[in-house]
N, C-alpha and C positions, 0 to 999 in steps of 0.2 A: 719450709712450711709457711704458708701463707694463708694466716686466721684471717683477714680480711674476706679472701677471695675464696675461703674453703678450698685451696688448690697445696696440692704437695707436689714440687718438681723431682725427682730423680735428679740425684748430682751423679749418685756411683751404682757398682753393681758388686754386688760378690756374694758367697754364700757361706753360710756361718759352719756349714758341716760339709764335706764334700762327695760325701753319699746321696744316699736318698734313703736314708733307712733313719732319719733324723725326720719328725715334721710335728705339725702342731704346736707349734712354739708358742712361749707366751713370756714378753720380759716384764719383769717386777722390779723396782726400786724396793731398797730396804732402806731402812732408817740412817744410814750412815752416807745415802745417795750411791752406796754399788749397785751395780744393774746386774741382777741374776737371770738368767736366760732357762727355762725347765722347758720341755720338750719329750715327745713320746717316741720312742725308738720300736721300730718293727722290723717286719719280714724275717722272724726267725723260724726255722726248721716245722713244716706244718705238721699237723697230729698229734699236739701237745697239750691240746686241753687250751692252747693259751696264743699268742699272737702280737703281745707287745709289752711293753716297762715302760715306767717312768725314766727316763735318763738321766746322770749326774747332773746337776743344776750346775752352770756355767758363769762364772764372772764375763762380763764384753765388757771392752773399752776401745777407746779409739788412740793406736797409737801418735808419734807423730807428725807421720806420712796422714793420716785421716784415715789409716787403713783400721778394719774393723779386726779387734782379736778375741778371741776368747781362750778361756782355760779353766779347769773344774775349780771349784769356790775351795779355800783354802779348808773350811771346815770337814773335807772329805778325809784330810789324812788324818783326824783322831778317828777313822772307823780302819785303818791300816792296824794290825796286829802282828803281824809278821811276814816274812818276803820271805818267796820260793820261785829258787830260780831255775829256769827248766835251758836243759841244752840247747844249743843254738843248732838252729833245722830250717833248710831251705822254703820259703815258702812256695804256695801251690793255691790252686786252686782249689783242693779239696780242706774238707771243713779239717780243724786238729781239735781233738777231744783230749782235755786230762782231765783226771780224775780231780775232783773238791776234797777238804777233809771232813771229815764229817761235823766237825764244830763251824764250819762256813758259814758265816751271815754275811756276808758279801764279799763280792770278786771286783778287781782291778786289774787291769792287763794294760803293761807298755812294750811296747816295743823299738831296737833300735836297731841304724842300717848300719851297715861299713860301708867307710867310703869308698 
């Protein structure tokens, strides 16, 4: 960034989600200088009444390659309560529906590959 010339160069390129169901981003500093990254996630299922969420807010840093990383803000796991784990099923293209419990105030989903 160049305050003199009001000119920003592009050094690199990359994208912080690698959807397109991530956008409107917006990053904040917080008091301790971590950069939280909040973002509106869409294009889910239409004829819901609804069209989009806030998304887990994101710690970014630059690792050090310069490369750009993120990962949800450490405060996410006191809204964890307990893990359920569901069998292991090929994925597809077609959407997978499980049931919530009915005390659900929020969902978290990881997933992992074999090598």
């Amino acid at each position: 960034l160049d305050l003199d010339r009001a000119q920003f160069q592009v050094e690199r390129r990359g994208r912080v989600d690698e959807s397109d169901h991530y956008y409107a981003t917006y990053p904040a500093a917080d008091p301790s200088g971590r950069v939280v990254l909040f973002g509106w996630v869409r294009k889910f299922p239409p004829k819901r009444g609804w069209n989009g969420c806030l998304g887990v807010p994101r710690r970014l840093w630059l690792d050090a390659a310069g490369d750009l990383c993120s990962e949800p803000v450490a405060e996410i796991a006191a809204l964890r309560t307990r893990e359920t784990v569901h069998p292991a099923r090929p994925l597809s293209a077609l959407p997978v529906c499980r049931p919530l419990p009915a005390d659900a105030k929020c969902l978290s989903a990881a997933c992992r590959t074999a090598p």
